[in-house]
N, C-alpha and C positions, 0 to 999 in steps of 0.2 A: 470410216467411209468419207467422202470426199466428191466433190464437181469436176469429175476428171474424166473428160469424153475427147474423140480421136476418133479421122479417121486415115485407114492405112489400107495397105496392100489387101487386105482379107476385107473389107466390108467397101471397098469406095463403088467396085461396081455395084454392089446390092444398093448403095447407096441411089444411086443413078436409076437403077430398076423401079428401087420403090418410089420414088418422084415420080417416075414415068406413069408408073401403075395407078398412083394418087391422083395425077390429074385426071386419068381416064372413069375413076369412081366416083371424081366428084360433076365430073361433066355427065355421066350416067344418072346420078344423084338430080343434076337442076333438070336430068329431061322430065324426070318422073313428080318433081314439083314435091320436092320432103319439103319435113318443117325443121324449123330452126334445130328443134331435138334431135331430131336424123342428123344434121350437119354436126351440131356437136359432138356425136356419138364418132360418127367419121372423123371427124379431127382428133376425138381423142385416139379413135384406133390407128390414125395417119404418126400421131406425133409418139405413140408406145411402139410402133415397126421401125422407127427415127431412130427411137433411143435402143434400143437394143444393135440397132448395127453400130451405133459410135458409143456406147458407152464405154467404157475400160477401168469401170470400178466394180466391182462385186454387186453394190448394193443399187444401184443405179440402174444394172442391170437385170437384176432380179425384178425391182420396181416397173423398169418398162416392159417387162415380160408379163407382169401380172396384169399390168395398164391393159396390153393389147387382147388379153382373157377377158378382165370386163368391158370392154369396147366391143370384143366379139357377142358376148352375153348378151348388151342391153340392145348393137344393131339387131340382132336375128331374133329375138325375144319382141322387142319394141314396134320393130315397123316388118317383118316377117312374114309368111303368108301361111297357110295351113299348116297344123301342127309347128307353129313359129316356138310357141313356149314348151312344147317337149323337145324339142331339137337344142334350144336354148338351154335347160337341166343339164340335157346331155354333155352337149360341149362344156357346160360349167362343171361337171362330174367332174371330165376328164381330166380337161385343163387345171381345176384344183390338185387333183393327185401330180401331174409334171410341174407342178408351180412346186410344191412339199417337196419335189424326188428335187429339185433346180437348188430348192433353198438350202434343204440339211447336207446335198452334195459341198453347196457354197462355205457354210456354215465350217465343214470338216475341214473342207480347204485353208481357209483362213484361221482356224483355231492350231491346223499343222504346220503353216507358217512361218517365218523367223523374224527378229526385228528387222525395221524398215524403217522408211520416211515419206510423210504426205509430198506433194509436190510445192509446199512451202517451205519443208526443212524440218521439221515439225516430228519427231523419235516418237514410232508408234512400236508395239508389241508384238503386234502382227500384220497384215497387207491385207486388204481388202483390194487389192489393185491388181488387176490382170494379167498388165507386162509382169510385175513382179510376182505374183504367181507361175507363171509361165521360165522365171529364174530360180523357181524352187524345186527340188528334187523332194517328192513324196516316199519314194521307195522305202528308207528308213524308219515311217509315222508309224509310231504304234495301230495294230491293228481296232478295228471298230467290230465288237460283238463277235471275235476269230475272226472276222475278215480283212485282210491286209485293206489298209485305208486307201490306196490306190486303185482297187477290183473296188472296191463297196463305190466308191465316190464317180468310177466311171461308170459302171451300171445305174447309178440315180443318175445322173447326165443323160443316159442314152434311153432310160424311160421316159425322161421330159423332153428330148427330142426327137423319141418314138410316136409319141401322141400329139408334138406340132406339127410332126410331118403330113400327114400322119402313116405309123406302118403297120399293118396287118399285126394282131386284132384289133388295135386301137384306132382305126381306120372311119368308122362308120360313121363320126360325127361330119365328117369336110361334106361327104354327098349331100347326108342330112339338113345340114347349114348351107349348101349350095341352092338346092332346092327351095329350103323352107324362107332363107332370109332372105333381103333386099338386093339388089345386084350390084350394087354400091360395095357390100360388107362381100359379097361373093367375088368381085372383082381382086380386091385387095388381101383375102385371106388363101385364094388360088394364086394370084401373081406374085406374091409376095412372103405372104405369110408362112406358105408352109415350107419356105425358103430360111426362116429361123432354125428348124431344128437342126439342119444340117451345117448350119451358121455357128448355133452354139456349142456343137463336136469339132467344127477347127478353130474353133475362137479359146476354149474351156479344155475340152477333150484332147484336141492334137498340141494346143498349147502349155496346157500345165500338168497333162500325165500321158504323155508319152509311152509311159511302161503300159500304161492303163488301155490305148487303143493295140498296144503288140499284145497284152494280156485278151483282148477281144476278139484280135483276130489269130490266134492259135489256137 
């Protein structure tokens, strides 16, 4: 793993987006007059939406993906309105399970791998690094539990960007969190947010197992 963030053709406008959407939560945020802990809360869930569209390491991105789970957790739980901390479980249910389906997806990836190099020069084993994931052909990885490692590794991908989107059944939590939390956290997890899952299927999914979305959609 490695400090190796970018951005390119696939995240600069989400880039632009999420800026745009940030300011408009945090000027939503000073009308309603939060405390310092709501703005933290916000920042932290501004700078995990950041890091997931530029990251280009493995682990980095898993990290800011998890960031913007508890960011989502503590706004809608924290400063939230009726039923704030059932809705909070919820989302933290869910988001746990695509955080688990994101990692041990990540996890397959990188242990299937070939050697590589950090972007110091520096002879690793395997890549935790996205472009070079995306130069790797999975087709030949031994399979995980009978299941060819390219099916198994793109279905845990598309669980964990089934339930950021969120899609039908996994759906219930965005209403729920729309409603119950602060318009600050509803601003940025509508404008933005649920703009990750479909992010991490052409970032992960269309980049480093290609067979994996022809395998989905036949």
């Amino acid at each position: 793993a490695e400090w190796y963030v970018g951005v390119d053709g696939t995240s600069v406008v989400l880039v632009l987006l999420a800026a745009v959407v940030v300011l408009g939560a945090l000027l939503v945020a000073a009308e309603t007059r939060r405390t310092d802990g709501a703005y933290a809360a916000l920042a932290l869930l501004s700078s995990g939406v950041f890091g997931v569209l530029v990251a280009l390491d493995a682990v980095l991105f898993v990290g800011a993906w998890v960031t913007v789970l508890l960011a989502s957790v503590v706004l809608v739980g924290g400063w939230g309105g009726a039923h704030s901390h059932r809705t909070a479980a919820k989302l933290g249910a869910l988001g746990a399970l695509g955080a688990t389906a994101l990692l041990v997806a990540i996890a397959a990836l990188s242990g299937a791998s070939g050697r590589t190099f950090l972007v110091d020069g520096t002879p690793m084993t395997h890549t935790m690094a996205l472009p070079e994931l995306a130069r790797t052909s999975f087709s030949a990885s031994p399979p995980i539990l009978g299941v060819p490692l390219v099916d198994a590794a793109w279905l845990l991908l598309f669980i964990a960007a089934a339930i950021a989107t969120p899609v039908v059944p996994m759906h219930g939590w965005l209403s729920d969190a729309l409603e119950a939390g602060p318009a600050s956290a509803a601003i940025v997890l509508s404008g933005v947010g649920v703009a990750l899952g479909p992010y991490l299927l052409v970032r992960v999914g269309l980049g480093a197992l290609p067979e994996g979305a022809h395998w989905a959609g036949s």
